[in-house]
ROTORTOR-643880 format. One record per residue (C-alpha): x, y, z; residue number from 1; chain. Coordinates in steps of 0.2 Angstrom, whole numbers. Layout:
BEGIN
       X       Y       Z   num   chaine
       X       Y       Z   NUM        A
...
END
This chain:
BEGIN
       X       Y       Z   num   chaine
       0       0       0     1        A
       7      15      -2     2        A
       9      32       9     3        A
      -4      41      -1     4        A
     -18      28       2     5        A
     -11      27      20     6        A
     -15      45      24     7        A
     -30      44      16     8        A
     -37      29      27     9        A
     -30      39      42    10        A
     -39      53      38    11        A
     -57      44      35    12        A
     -54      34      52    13        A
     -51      50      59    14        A
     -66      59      52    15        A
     -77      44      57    16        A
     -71      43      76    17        A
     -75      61      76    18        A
     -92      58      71    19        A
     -95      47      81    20        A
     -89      59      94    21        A
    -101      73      89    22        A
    -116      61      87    23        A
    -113      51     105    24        A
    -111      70     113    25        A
    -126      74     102    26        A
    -138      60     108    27        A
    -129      61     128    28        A
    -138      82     127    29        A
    -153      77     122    30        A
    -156      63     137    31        A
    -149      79     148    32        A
    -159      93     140    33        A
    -176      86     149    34        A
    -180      91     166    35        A
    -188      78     179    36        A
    -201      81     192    37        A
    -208      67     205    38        A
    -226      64     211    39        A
    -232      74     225    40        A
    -245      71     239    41        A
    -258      87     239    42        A
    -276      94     243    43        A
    -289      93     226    44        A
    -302     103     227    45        A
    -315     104     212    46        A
    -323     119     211    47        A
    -339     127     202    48        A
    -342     145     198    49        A
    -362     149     196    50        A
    -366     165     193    51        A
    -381     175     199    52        A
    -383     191     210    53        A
    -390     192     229    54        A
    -408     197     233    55        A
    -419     200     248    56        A
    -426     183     256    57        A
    -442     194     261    58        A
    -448     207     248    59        A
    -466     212     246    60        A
    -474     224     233    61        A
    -491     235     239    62        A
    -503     237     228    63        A
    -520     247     228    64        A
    -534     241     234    65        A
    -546     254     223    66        A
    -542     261     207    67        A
    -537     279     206    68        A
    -525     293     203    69        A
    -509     295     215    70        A
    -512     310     227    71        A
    -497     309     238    72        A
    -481     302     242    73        A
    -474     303     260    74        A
    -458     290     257    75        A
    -444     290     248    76        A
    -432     275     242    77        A
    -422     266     255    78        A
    -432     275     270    79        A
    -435     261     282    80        A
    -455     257     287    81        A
    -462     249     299    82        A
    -480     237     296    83        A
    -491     250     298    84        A
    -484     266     291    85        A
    -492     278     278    86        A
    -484     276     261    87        A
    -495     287     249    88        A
    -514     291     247    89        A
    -526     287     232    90        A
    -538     301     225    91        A
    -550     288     218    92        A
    -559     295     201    93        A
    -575     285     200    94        A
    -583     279     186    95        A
    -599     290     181    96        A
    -610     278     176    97        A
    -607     266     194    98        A
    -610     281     205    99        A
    -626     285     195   100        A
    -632     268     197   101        A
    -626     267     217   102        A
    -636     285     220   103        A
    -653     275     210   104        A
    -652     261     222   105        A
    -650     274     237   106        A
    -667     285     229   107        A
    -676     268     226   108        A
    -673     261     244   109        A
    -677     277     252   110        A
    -691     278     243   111        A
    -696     258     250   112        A
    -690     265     267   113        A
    -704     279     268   114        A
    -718     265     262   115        A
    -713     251     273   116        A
    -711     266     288   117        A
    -728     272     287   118        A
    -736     255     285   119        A
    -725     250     301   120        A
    -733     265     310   121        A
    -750     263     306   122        A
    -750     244     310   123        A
    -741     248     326   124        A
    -755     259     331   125        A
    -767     245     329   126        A
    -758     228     338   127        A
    -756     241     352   128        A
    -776     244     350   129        A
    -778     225     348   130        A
    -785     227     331   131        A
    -770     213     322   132        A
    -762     199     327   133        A
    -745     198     335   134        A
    -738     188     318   135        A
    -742     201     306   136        A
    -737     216     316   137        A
    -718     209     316   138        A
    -720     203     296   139        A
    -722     222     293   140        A
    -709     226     307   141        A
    -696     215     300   142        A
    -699     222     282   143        A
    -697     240     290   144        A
    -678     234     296   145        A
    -674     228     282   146        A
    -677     243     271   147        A
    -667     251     287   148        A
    -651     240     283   149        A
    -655     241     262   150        A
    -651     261     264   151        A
    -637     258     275   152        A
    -628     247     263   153        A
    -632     257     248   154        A
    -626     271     257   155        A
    -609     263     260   156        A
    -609     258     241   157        A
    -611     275     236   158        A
    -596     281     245   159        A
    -586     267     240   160        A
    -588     271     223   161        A
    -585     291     225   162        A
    -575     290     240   163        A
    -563     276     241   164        A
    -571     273     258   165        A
    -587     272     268   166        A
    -576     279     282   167        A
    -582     264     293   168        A
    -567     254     293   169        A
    -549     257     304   170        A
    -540     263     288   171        A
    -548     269     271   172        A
    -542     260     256   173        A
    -536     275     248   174        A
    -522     273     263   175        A
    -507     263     254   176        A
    -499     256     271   177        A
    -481     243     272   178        A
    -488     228     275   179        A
    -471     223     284   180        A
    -456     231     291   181        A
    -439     234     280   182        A
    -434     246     267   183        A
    -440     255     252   184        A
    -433     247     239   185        A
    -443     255     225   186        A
    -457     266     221   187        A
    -462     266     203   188        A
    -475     278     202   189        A
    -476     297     205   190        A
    -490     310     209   191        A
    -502     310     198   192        A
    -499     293     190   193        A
    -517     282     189   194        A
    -515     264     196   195        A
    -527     250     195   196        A
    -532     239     209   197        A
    -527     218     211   198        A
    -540     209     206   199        A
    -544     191     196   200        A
    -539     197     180   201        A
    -526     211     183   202        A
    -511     210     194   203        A
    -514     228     197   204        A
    -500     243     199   205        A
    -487     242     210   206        A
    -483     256     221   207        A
    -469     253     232   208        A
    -459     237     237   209        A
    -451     232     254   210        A
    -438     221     261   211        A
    -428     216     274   212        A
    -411     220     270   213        A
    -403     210     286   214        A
    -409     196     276   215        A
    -401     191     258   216        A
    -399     175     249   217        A
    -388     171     234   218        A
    -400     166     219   219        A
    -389     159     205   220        A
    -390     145     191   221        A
    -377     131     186   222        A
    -375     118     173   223        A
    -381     102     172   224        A
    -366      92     170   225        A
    -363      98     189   226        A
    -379     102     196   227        A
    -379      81     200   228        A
    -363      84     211   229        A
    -371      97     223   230        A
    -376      94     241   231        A
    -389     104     250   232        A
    -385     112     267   233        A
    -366     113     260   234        A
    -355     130     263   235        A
    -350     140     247   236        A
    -342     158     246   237        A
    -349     172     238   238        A
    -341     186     228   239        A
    -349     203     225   240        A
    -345     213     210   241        A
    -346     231     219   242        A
    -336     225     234   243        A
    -319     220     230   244        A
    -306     206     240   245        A
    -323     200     252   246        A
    -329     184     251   247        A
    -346     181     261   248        A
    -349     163     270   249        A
    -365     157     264   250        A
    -375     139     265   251        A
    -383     130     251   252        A
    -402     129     253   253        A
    -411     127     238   254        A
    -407     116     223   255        A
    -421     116     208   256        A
    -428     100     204   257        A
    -431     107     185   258        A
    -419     115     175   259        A
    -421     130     160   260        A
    -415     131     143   261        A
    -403     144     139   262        A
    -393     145     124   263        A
    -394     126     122   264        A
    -387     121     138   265        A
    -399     116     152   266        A
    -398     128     167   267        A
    -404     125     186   268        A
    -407     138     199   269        A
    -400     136     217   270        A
    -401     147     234   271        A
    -391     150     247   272        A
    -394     157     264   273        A
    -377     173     264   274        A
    -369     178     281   275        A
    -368     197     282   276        A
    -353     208     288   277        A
    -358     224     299   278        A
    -344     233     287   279        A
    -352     232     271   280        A
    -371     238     265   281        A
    -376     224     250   282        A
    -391     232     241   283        A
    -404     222     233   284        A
    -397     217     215   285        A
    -378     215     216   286        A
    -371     205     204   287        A
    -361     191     212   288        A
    -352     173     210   289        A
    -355     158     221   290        A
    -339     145     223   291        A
    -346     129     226   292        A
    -334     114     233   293        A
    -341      98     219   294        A
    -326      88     226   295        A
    -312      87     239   296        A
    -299      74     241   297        A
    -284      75     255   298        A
    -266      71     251   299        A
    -269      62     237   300        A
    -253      56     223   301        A
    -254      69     210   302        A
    -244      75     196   303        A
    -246      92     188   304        A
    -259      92     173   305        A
    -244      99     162   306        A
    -235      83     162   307        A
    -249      74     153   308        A
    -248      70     136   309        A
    -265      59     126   310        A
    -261      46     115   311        A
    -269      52      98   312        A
    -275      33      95   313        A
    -283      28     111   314        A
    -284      44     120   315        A
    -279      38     136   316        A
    -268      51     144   317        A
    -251      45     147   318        A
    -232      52     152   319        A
    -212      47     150   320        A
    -206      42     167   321        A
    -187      39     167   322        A
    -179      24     165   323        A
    -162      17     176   324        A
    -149      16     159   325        A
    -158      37     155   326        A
    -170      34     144   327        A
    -189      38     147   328        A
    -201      25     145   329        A
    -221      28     141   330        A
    -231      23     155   331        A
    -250      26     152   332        A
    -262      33     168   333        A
    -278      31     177   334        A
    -282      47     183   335        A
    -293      54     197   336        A
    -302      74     202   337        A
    -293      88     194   338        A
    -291     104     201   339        A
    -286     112     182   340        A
    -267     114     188   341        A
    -265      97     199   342        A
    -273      82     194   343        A
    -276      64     206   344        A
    -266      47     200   345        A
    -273      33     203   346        A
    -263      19     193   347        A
    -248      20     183   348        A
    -233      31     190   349        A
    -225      29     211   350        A
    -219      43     221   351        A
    -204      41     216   352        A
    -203      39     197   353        A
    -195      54     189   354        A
    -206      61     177   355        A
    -202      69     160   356        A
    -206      90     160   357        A
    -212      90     142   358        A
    -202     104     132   359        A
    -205     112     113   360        A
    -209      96     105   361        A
    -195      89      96   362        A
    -194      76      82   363        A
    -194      61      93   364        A
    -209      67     104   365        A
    -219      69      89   366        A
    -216      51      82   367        A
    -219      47     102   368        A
    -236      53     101   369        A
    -239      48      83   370        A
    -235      29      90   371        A
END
């Protein structure tokens, strides 16, 4: 052989030692590059946000008891009342045709009433004499009283109609009173405004509303996918919107036995009973979010939700657990509740496997997944 093709083999061993050099170094940085962490034992809880706002658990609206026109108003919103107290006063406007027809009857019965009192007189006169019997003196007396109470009820009508009022009873109707102790939360109408009276076929105006403000519940709705998971009589923590970094303690008294469609997802209303704080003033109608415990589980093996990777085939959530000689070897999972950051492992890793920290997928992850 001569010198020439001897420096030319030197050199090719050389270059190939050297590559395998580069490419041992190469494959040595990859099994370095990924960073390990172990199972941990922690506290899951699974939460559920329902929103909703917090309302009076008394509240009342007053309506009229007559038709008529507003004549005064002596409150004002959020002026506490007690049961009893005068809110406004109705000018009743009546209709002209009933208070023609009330003053007829009156005219007609008191016309009966002077017949049947002159008849009573004169027959008086003669059972006294002896002249009739005992049993026909008290027919004619009897239909004397009567015509007596006919007036007095027509009367009454008459005034009712024009008035509001016979003025016989402790309060007139046209007397708007709080039929409970609280605050004024609203008074829709103003002087001058006609309302209508409740009746069968009309709910009739409302003039004011009252509540007790010491007492307010959470009314919210959640999802139907959770609403199975809830427990009546559990605690839950609401957030107002107006008053920031306060959470109230409330408790879990009302879960709807039907649900509502809205925007294609079923949706079921739930209460809660809220403690109140002395420091803070909630008005009727604050937005606010209810977190409600679904799930909790104590120091339980969990891994961070991160690690996982799914298997595009099966879809069973696996991850790559390091191996004695370096290598990472796929080890598929049974998991348990999720909190969204830790998740529960029931089967498939130990406390003290080290577990891959998945980085910007390379080549050989990719053909991982793919297999």
């Amino acid at each position: 052989m001569s010198k020439r093709a001897k420096i030319i083999l030197i050199v090719i061993a050389a270059l190939f030692i050297a590559a395998l050099i580069w490419f041992g170094k190469k494959n040595k940085k990859d099994i370095l590059e990924y960073e390990t962490e172990t199972p941990f034992r922690t506290t899951i809880i699974k939460k559920t946000v329902a929103t909703g706002k917090v309302t009076p658990l008394e509240e009342i609206e007053i309506k009229p008891q007559i038709t008529g026109i507003i004549d005064k108003i002596l409150m004002l919103e959020g002026e506490k009342v007690k049961k009893g107290d005068l809110i406004a006063t109705v000018r009743v406007v009546p209709n002209e045709q009933s208070l023609i027809s009330a003053k007829g009857r009156v005219d007609n019965i008191l016309i009966r009433l002077s017949n049947a009192s002159v008849s009573y007189k004169r027959n008086k006169s003669l059972f006294e004499k002896g002249v009739i019997s005992r049993a026909a003196y008290e027919g004619i007396e009897l239909t004397y009283d009567q015509a007596k109470q006919d007036l007095k009820n027509a009367k009454n009508d008459y005034l009712i109609i024009k008035k509001g009022s016979s003025g016989s009873g402790a309060s007139a109707n046209t007397n708007i009173l709080a039929q409970m102790s609280g605050t004024i939360l609203e008074i829709p109408v103003k002087e001058g405004d006609q309302v209508i009276q409740s009746n069968n076929f009309n709910a009739g105006t409302t003039i004011a509303s009252i509540a007790d403000m010491s007492k307010m519940i959470f009314e919210g709705k959640v999802d139907e996918s959770e609403v199975g998971k809830l427990i009546s009589g559990s605690d839950i923590e609401v957030s107002i919107g107006a008053i920031e970094g306060k959470k109230f303690p409330a408790r879990l008294n009302f879960i709807a036995p039907k649900g509502t469609e809205e925007n294609g997802a079923v949706q079921f209303k739930i209460k809660a009973d809220v403690s109140l704080d002395d420091k803070f003033f909630i008005r009727a109608g604050y937005s606010a979010n209810a977190d409600i415990v679904l799930e909790r589980k104590d120091s339980v093996l969990s891994i961070k939700e991160a690690l996982l990777k799914f298997d595009k085939k099966t879809e069973k959530p696996y991850v790559e657990v390091k191996m004695a000689d370096g290598n990472f070897e796929k080890k598929t999972l049974k998991l348990g509740t999720s909190d969204g950051v830790n998740v529960e492992i029931l089967e498939g890793v130990k406390a003290k496997d080290e577990i891959k920290v998945w980085n910007k997928a390379s080549n050989d992850d990719k053909k991982k997944d793919n297999d």
